[in-house]
C-alpha positions as CSV (number, residue, x, y, z in Angstrom):
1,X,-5.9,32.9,-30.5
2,X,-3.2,30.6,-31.4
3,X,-0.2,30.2,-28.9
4,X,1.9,30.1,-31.2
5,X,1.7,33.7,-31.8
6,X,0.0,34.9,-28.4
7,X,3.0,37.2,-26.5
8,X,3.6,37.0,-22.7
9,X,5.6,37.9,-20.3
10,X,8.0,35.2,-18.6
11,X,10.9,36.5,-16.7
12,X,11.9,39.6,-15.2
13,X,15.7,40.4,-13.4
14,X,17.0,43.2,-11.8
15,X,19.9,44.3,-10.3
16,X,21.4,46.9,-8.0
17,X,25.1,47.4,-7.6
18,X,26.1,49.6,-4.4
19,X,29.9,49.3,-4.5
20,X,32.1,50.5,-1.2
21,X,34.8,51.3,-3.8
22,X,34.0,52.8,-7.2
23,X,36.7,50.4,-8.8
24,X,34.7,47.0,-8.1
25,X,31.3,48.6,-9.9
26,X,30.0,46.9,-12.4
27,X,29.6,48.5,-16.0
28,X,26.4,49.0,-18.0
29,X,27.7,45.8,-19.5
30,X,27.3,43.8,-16.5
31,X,24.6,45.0,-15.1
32,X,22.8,44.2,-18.4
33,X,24.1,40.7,-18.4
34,X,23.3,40.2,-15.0
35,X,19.7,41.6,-15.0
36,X,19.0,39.0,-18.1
37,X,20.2,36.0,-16.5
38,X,18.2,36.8,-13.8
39,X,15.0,37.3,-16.2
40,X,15.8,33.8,-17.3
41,X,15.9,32.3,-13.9
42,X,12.9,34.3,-12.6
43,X,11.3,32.4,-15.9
44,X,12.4,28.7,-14.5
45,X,14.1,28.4,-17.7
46,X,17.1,28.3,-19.3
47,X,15.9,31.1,-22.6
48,X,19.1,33.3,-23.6
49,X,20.3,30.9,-25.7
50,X,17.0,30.9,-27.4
51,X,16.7,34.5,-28.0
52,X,16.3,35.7,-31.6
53,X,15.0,39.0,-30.6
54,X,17.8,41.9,-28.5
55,X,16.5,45.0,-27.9
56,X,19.0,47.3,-25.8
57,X,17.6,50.7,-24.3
58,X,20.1,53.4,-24.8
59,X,22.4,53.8,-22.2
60,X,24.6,57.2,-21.4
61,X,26.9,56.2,-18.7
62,X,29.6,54.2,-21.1
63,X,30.0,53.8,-25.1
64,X,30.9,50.5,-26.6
65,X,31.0,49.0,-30.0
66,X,28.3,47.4,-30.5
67,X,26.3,46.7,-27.2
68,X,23.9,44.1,-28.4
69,X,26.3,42.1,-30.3
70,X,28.9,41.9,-26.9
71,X,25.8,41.4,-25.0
72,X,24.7,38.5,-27.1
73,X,27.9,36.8,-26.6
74,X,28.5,36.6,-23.3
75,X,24.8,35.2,-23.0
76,X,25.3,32.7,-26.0
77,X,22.6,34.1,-27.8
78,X,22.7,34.5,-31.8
79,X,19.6,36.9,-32.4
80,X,18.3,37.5,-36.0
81,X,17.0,40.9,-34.8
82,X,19.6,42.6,-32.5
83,X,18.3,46.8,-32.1
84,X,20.6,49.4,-29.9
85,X,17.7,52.0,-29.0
86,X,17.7,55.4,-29.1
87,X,17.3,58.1,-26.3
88,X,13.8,58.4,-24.8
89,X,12.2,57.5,-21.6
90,X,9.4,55.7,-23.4
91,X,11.8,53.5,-25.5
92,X,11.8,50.3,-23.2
93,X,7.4,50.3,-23.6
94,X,8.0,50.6,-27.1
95,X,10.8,47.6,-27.3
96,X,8.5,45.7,-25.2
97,X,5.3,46.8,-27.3
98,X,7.5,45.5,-30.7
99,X,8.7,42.7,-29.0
100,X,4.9,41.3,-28.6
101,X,4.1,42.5,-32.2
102,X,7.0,40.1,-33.7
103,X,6.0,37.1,-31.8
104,X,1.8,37.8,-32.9
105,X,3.0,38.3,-36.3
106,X,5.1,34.6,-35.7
107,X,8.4,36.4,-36.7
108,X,9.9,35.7,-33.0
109,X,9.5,33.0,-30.3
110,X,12.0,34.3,-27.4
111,X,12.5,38.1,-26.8
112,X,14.3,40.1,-24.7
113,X,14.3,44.0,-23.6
114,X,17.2,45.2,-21.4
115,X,19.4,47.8,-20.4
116,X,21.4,49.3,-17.2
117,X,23.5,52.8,-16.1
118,X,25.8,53.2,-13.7
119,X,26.3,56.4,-13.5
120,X,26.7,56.7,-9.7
121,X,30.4,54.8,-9.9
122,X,31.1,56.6,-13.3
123,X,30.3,60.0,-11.3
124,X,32.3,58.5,-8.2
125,X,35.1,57.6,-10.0
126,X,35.7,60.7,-12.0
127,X,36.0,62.6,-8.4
128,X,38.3,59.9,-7.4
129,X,40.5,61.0,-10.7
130,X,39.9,56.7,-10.5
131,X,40.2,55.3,-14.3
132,X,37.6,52.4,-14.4
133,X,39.2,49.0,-15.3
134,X,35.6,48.7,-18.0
135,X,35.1,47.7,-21.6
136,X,37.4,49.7,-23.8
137,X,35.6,53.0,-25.2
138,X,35.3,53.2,-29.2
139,X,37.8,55.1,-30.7
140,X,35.2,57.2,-32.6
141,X,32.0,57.7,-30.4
142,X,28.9,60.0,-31.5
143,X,26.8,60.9,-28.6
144,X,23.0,60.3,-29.5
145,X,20.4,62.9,-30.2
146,X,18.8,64.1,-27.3
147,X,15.8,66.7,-26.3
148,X,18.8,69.2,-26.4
149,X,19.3,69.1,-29.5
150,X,16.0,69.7,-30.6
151,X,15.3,73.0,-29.1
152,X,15.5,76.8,-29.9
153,X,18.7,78.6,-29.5
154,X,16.4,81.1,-27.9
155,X,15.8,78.1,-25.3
156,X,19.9,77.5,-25.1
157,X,20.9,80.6,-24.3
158,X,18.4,81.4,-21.6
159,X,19.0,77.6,-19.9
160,X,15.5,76.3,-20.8
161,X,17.1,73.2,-22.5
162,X,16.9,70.3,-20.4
163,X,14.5,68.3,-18.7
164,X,14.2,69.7,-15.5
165,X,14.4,73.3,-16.8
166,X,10.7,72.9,-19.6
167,X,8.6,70.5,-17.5
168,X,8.1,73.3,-15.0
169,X,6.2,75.1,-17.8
170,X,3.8,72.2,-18.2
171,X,3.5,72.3,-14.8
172,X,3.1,75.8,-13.8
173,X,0.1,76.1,-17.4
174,X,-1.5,73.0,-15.6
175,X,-2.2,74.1,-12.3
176,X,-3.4,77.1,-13.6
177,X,-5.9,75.3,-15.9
178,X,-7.2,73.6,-13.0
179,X,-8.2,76.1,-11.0
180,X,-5.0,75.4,-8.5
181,X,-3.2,77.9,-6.4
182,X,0.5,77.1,-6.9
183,X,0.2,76.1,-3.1
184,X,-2.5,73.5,-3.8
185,X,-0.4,72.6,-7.1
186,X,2.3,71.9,-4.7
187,X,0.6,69.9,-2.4
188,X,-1.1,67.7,-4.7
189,X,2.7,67.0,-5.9
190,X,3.8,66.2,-2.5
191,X,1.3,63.8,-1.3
192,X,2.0,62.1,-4.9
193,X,5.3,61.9,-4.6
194,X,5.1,61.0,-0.9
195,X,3.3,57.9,-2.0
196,X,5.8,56.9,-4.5
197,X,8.4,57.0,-2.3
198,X,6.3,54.8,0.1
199,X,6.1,52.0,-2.9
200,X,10.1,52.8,-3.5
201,X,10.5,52.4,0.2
202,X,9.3,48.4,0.0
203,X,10.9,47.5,-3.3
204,X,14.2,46.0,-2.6
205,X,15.7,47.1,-5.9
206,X,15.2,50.6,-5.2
207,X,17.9,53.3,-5.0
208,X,16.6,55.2,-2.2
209,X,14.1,53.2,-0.3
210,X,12.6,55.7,2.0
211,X,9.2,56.9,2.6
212,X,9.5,60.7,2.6
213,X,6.6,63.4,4.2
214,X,4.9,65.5,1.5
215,X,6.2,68.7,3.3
216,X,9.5,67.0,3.3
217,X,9.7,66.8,-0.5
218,X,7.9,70.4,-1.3
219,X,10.1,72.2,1.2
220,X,13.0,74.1,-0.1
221,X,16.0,73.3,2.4
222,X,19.7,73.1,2.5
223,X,19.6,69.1,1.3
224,X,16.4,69.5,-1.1
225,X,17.4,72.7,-3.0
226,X,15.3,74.4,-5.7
227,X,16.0,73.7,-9.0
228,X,13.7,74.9,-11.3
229,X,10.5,76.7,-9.9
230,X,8.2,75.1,-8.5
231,X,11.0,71.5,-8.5
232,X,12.8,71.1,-5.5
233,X,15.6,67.9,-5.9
234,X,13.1,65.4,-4.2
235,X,10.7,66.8,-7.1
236,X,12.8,65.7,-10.0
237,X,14.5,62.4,-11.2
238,X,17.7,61.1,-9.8
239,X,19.9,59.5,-12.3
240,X,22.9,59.0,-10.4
241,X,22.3,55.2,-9.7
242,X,24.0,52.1,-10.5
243,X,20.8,49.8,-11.4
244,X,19.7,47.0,-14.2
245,X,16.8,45.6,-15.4
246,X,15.6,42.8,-18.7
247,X,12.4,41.2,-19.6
248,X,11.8,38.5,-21.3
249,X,8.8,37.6,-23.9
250,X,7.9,34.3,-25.4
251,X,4.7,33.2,-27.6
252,X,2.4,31.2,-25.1
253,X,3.7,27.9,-26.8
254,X,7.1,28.0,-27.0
255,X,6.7,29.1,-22.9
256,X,4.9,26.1,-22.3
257,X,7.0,24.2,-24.2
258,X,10.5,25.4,-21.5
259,X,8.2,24.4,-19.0
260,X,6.8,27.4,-17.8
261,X,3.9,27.7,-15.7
262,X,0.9,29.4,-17.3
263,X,0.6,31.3,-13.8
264,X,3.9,32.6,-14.6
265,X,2.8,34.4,-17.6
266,X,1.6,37.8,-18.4
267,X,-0.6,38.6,-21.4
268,X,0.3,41.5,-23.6
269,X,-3.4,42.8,-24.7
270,X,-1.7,46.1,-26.6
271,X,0.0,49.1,-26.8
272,X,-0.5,52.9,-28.7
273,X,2.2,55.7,-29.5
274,X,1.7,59.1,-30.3
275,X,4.5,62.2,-30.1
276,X,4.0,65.8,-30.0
277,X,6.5,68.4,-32.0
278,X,10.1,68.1,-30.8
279,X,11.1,71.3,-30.1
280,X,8.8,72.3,-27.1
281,X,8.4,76.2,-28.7
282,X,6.5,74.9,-31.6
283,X,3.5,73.2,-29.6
284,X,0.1,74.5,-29.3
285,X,-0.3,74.5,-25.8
286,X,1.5,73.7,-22.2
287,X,-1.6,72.9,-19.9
288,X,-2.3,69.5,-21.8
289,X,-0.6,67.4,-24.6
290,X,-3.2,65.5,-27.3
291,X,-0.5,62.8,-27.5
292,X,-0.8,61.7,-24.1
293,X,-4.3,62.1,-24.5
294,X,-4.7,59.8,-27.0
295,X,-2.3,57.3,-26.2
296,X,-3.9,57.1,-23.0
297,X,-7.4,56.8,-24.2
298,X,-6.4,54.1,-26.6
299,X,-5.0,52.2,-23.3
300,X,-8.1,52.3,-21.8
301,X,-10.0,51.3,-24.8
302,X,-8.2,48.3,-24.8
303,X,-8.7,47.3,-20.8
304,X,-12.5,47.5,-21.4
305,X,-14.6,48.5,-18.6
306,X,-12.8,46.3,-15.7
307,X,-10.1,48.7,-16.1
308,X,-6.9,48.8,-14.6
309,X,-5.8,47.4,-11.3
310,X,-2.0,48.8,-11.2
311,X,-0.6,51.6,-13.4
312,X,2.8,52.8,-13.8
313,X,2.7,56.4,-15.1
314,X,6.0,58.0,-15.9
315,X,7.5,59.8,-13.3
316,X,9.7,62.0,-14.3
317,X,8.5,65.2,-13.1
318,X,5.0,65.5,-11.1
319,X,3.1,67.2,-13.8
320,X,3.0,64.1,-16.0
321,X,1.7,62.0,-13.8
322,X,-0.6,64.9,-12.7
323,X,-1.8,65.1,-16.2
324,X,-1.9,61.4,-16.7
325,X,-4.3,60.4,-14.1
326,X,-6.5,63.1,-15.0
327,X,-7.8,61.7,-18.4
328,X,-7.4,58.3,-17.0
329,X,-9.8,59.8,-14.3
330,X,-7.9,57.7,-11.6
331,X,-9.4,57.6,-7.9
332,X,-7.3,60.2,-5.5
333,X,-6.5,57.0,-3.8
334,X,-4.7,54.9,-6.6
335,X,-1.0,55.1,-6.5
336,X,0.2,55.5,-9.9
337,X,3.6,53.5,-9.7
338,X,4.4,50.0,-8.9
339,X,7.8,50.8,-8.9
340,X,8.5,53.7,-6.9
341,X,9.6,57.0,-9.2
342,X,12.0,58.1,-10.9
343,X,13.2,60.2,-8.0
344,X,12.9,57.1,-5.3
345,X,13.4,54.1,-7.0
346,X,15.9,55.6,-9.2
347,X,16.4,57.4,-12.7
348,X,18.8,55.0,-14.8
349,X,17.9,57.6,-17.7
350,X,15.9,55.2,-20.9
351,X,15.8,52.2,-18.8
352,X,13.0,53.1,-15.8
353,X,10.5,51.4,-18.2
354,X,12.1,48.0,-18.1
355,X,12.4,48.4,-14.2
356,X,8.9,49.1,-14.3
357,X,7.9,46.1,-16.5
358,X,9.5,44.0,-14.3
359,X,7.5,45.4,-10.7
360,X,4.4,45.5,-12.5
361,X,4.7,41.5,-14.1
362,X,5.8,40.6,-10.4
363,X,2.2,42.7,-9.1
364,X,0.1,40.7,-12.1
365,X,1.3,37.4,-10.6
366,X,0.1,38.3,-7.4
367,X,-2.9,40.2,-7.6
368,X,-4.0,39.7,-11.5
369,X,-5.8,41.7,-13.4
370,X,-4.7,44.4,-15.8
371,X,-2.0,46.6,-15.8
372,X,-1.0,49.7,-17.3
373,X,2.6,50.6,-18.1
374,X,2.9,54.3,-19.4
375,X,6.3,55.9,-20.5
376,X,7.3,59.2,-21.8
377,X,10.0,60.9,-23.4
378,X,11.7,64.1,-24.1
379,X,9.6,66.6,-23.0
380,X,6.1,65.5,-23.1
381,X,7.1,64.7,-26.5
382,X,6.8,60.7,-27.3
383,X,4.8,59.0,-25.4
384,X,3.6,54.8,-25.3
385,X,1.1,53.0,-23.2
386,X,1.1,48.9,-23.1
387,X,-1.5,47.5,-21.5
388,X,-0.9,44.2,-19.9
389,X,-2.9,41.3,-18.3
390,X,-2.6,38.4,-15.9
391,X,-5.6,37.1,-18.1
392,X,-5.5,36.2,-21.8
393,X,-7.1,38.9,-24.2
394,X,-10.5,38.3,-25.1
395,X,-9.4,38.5,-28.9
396,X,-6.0,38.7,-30.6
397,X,-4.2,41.7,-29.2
398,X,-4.6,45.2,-30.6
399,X,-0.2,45.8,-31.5
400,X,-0.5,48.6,-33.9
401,X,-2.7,51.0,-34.4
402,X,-1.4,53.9,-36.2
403,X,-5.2,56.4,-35.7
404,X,-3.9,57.1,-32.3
405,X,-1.1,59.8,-33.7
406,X,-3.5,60.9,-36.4
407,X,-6.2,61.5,-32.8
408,X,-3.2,63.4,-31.6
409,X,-2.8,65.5,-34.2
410,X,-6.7,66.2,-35.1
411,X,-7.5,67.1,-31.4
412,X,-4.3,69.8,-31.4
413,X,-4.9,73.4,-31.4
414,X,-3.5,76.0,-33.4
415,X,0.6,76.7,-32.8
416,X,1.7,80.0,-32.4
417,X,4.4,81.4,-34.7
418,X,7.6,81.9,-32.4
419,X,9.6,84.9,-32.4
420,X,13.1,86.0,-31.3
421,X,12.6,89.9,-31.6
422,X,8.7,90.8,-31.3
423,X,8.5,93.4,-28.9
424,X,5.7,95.2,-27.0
425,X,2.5,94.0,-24.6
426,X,2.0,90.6,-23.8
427,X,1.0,87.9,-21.3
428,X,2.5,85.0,-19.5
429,X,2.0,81.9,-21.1
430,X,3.8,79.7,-18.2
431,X,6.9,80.2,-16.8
432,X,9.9,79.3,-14.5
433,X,12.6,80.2,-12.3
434,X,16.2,78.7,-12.6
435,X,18.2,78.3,-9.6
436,X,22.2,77.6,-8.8
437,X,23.7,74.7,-6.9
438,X,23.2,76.9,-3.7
439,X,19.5,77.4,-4.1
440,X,19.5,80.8,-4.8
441,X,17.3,82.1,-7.9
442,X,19.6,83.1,-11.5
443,X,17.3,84.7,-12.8
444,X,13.0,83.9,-14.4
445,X,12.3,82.8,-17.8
446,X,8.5,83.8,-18.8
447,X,6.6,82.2,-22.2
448,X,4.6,84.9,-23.1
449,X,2.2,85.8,-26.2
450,X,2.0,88.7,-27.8
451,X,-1.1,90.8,-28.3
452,X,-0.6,90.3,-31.6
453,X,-0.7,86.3,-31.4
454,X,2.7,85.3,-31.1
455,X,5.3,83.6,-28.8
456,X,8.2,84.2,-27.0
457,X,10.6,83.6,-24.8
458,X,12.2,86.1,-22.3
459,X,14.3,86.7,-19.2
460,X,13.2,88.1,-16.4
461,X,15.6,89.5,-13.7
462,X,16.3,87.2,-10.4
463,X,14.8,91.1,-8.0
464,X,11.6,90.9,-9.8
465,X,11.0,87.1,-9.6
466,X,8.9,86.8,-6.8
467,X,5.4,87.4,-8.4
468,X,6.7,83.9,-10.2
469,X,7.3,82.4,-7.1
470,X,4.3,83.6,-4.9
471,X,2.1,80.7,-3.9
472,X,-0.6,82.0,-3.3
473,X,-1.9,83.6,-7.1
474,X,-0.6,81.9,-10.3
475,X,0.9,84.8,-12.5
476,X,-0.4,82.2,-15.6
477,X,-2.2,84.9,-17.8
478,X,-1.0,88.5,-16.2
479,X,0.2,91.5,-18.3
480,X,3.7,92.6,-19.2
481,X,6.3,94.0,-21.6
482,X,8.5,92.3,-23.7
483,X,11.6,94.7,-24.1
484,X,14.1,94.3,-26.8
485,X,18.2,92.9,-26.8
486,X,20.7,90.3,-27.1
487,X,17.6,88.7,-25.2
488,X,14.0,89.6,-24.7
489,X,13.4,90.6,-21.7
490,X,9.8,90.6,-19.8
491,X,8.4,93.6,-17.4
492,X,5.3,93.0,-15.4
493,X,2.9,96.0,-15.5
């Protein structure tokens, strides 16, 4: 392997801003700044002037023209290749996965992945009827394309849009393929999530740095409401944080050539992508997903037999995780975050990734070894794995490989048709319960098939919700009616 075209990893910054008053917090803008100049330092160099190679993650709290290029220029950087990403949870892996591929394929020699949110002051501010004294909004501004706009109407009218609202069907289908009773499901979720918040609770960068009991987190109580069955808040990701992050990549040579200590750098052996269907109605199946699957069996192809000795697997939700360290086959024992969660450490929406780059480069200096970063987003849509190394790669690194998506789409069953007005006998598919800012149920939404093969989505009234919510039997599977009208409606037998 040449250095010239071998990628590592050199600097890492972060930043957390905790203002006392909403009008001294810092914008997206200079958080980002402020993350990158840190990266530089961490790397004992002075690199953002070198950098030909910008990639921002998608931020939602504030709009500006052009983020990259007023990025570049408060850093003094003049990048050939200067990328605003889109939305998606996995984006900063993939940025970070690219990144690596430029510099093998000697089209880059300094690169650097960033991004930041503050939506915490944003949210603070608006309650404050406070008018932030930040970068001046574009006069024309298009929101991006989110999982929202991929769905059903079906799924928009009966509130199964967003995040929180469809990863309880992947996790309600799972437990039930597993043999779980929901009360076992939820216990494996709380001492999981217990854990993470113990690794949020000693990162300094962290936006809630407690260690929280796995009763604590499972509970339903009057400050950790129900959301969407079986998520509670301490379940789910928090994005109301004010947090930034950047990494920076060189080739091995032009690293050694700033002066940068070998021990410093982390190897990037490889990375694999693979994305299911967009719109979550027209998948095959909601206990597994073949694109995680196969991304993550690619991952491990590439650690080889010593595996890995620190993983970060996207934290989102519990069931991805859950799902994850099945088919990586994980001890019990191993703690899949070296960051902390998404509910712990903090949501800042795309950006987690980056965060997590940075803790697990920081681990790999320490410890060495090989690490795994896995991101995810959507809804178990698109999902990337990079594997990463205190040591070099035993050959050049794998940096494309585009069989893993074909895997994903070979090893996928058969997808159901989806309907809006079959009617008749059926059974539950998965399922889940939607719940107001007080905690109290709205009403059940049940994925059911047909007897006649297909799907569909229907209501179920909040005084016949509790065999949805009984912990003791999962109703994955039972019989039931699917009634006609504006919307379906379902009727256990």
């Amino acid at each position: 392997m040449s250095p010239d075209t071998t990628p590592v990893l050199v600097g890492v910054g972060e930043i957390i801003d905790r203002p006392a008053d909403p009008a001294d917090g810092l914008e997206p803008l200079a958080l980002t700044e402020q993350a990158l100049r840190r990266a530089s330092a961490d790397a004992g160099a002075n690199l953002l002037a070198q950098i030909d190679a910008l990639c921002v993650v998608n931020q939602i709290t504030w709009p500006y023209v052009d983020m990259p290029a007023q990025l570049s220029d408060r850093i003094g950087a003049t990048p050939r290749h200067a990328v605003y990403g889109p939305v998606g949870g996995e984006t900063p892996v993939r940025f970070v996965h690219e990144a690596a591929s430029r510099i093998a394929r000697g089209e880059s020699q300094v690169a650097a992945i960033c991004g930041a949110e503050a939506q915490n002051t944003l949210d603070k501010a608006r309650r404050a009827s406070l008018r932030l004294p930040w970068t001046p909004k574009p006069e024309i501004y298009e929101p991006p394309l989110r999982g929202a706009d991929f769905v059903a109407a079906a799924a928009l009218n009966l509130g199964v849009f967003l995040p929180v609202t469809i990863y309880p069907f992947y996790e309600n289908a799972t437990l039930a393929r597993w043999g779980q009773t929901p009360a076992q499901a939820q216990m494996e979720s709380g001492k999981l999530w217990s854990a993470l918040s113990r690794v949020a609770a000693a990162n300094p960068n962290a936006w809630l740095p407690r260690a929280y009991a796995p009763a604590d987190i499972v509970a339903p109580s009057a400050a950790n409401r129900l959301i969407a069955w079986p998520y509670t808040k301490l379940m789910v990701a928090n994005p109301s944080v004010n947090q930034g992050a950047a990494v920076i990549l060189t080739s091995l040579a032009a690293a050694r050539a700033a002066g940068i200590a070998d021990t410093k750098c982390i190897f990037v052996h490889g990375g694999a992508a693979a994305s299911e269907p967009r719109d979550y109605l027209r998948r095959d199946t909601y206990d597994a997903s073949t694109a995680q699957d196969a991304v993550l069996h690619a991952a491990m192809c590439l650690a080889g037999q010593a595996g890995f000795a620190a993983v970060e697997l996207y934290s989102c939700f519990p069931c991805v995780p859950k799902m994850a360290r099945r088919t990586l086959s994980l001890a019990p024992e191993m703690v899949p975050t070296v960051t902390g969660g998404l509910t712990f450490f903090g949501a800042p929406l795309n950006n987690y990734m980056t965060h997590a780059t940075c803790a697990m480069v920081r681990r790999l200096r320490q410890t060495g070894g090989t690490g795994l970063l896995y991101g995810q987003g959507e809804f178990v849509t698109k999902h990337h794995a990079l594997v990463v190394s205190a040591e070099a790669p035993a050959r050049a690194a794998i940096l494309d490989d585009p069989s893993v998506q074909d895997a994903a789409d070979s090893a996928r069953g058969p997808v159901p048709l989806f309907s809006t007005s079959e009617t008749g006998p059926g059974c539950v598919e998965s399922f889940t319960v939607i719940y107001d800012r007080e905690g109290a149920p709205s009403h059940g939404v049940v994925i059911a098939r047909t007897d006649t093969g297909l799907r569909v989505l229907a209501r179920l009234p909040p005084e016949h919700i509790d065999i949805l919510t009984d912990l003791s039997v999962s109703p994955i599977g039972m019989a039931g009616h699917i009634h006609a009208g504006d919307i379906l409606t379902w009727e256990f037998q």
